[in-house]
N, C-alpha and C positions, 0 to 999 in steps of 0.2 A: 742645537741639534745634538741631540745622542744616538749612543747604536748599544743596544743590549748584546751581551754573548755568555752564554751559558758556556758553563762546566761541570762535566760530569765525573769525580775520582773512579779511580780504577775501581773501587769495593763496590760501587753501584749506586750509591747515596746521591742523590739530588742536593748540590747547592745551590746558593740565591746566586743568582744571573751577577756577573759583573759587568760594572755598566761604564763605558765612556762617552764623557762628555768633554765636548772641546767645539769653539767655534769654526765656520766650513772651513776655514782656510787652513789651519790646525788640523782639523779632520783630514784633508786631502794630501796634508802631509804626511801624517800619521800610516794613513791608506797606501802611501810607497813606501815605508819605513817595516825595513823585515820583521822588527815587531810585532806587530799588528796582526796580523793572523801568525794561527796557530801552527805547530810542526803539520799536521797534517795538510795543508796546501803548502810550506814554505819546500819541499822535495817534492819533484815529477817521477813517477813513473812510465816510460811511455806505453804505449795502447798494444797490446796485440792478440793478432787474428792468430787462430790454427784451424786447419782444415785437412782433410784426409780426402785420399780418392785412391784407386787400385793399386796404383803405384808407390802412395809417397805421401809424408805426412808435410803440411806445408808450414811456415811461420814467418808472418809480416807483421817487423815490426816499426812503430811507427814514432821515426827522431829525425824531425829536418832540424837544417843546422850544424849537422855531425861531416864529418868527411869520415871515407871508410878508412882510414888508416886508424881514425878516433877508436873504431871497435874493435873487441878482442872477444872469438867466439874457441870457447874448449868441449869437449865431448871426454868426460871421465866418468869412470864407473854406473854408465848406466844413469849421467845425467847434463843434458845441455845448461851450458852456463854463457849468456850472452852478458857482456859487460861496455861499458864505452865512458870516457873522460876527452872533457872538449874544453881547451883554454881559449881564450878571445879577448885579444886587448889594443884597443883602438887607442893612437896615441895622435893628438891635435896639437899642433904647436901656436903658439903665439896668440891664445885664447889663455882668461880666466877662467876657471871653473869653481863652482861653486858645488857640483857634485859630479865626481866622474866615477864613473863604474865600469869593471872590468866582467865579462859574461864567462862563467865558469859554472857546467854542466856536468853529472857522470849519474852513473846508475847502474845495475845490477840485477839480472835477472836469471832465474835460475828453472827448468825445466825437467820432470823426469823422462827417459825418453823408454820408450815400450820394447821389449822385448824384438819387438819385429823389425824395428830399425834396424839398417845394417849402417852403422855410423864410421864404418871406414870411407863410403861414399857422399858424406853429408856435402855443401856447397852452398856458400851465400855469396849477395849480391847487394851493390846497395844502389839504388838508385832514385832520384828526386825524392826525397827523404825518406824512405822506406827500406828496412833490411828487409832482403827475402833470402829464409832460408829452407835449402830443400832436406828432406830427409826421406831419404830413400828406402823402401821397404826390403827386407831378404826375399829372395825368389821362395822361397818357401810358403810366408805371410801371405804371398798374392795371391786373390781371387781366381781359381781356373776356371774358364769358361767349361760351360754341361760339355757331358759327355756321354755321346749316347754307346749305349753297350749292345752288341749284335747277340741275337739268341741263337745258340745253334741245334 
C-alpha cells in the first residue's frame, strides 16, 4: 500500500508527488506520528461564527476542552485578540507504556473590531465548549426606529 502527497513550493512550480510506501501496519503508525501530515493540519484553528443584529455584534467561538481561565480575551487599539493555552497531563502509575502523551493546545486569534463597537462594555462567556462574545454597539451605531414627522 502506498499513499501519494503532492507538493507545491511557495514560487508555484509543480513537483512530482512524493510517494510513501510502507506496509499497513507501518502505515498506521506512521498515520499517528506528527510527521506524517503536513504543518497545515498538525495546528487547529478553532471555528468561528460572527453575527450582527441592532444591538451588538456577536462572536462564538468554538474550543471544547478549554476551561475558561485557559482563555485570555484583550480589546486594544481598535482590535479584538482572543488567545487560549491548555496543558493536560494524565499520569497512570503502575502501568508500562510504550507511548504516553501529554494533550497540549493554544491558539490565537485576532479581530478588527468596527468603529461602532463601544468595547468598554464587551463581555464573554464560555460555556459547553463555546466562547461567546458580546460586543456591544454605541447608542449612536443603532438602528432608530422611523419616525414620523407631523406637518404643520
Amino acid at each position: 500500500m502506498s499513499i501519494v502527497k503532492w507538493k507545491r513550493p511557495a514560487d508555484g512550480r509543480t513537483e512530482s508527488p512524493v510517494r510513501y510506501s510502507a506496509p499497513f501496519g507501518s502505515l498506521m503508525e506512521n498515520f499517528f506520528n506528527d510527521n506524517f501530515f503536513s504543518g497545515e493540519f498538525s495546528t487547529a484553528v478553532p471555528a468561528v461564527n460572527v453575527s450582527e443584529d441592532n444591538d451588538k455584534f456577536s462572536v462564538e467561538l468554538s474550543a471544547p476542552g478549554f476551561n475558561k481561565e485557559d482563555f485570555k480575551i484583550e480589546s486594544d487599539n481598535k482590535m479584538l485578540v482572543i488567545s487560549a493555552e491548555h496543558t493536560t497531563e494524565n499520569e497512570e502509575k503502575n502501568k508500562t507504556f510504550t507511548r504516553k502523551e501529554f494533550n497540549y493546545g493554544s491558539f490565537r486569534r485576532t479581530f478588527s473590531l468596527p468603529d461602532t463597537v463601544n468595547d468598554e462594555k464587551i463581555d464573554a462567556k464560555y460555556e459547553n465548549g463555546i466562547l461567546k462574545i458580546a460586543l456591544p454597539k454605541k447608542e449612536e451605531a443603532k438602528t432608530k426606529p422611523v419616525k414620523e414627522i407631523k406637518i404643520s
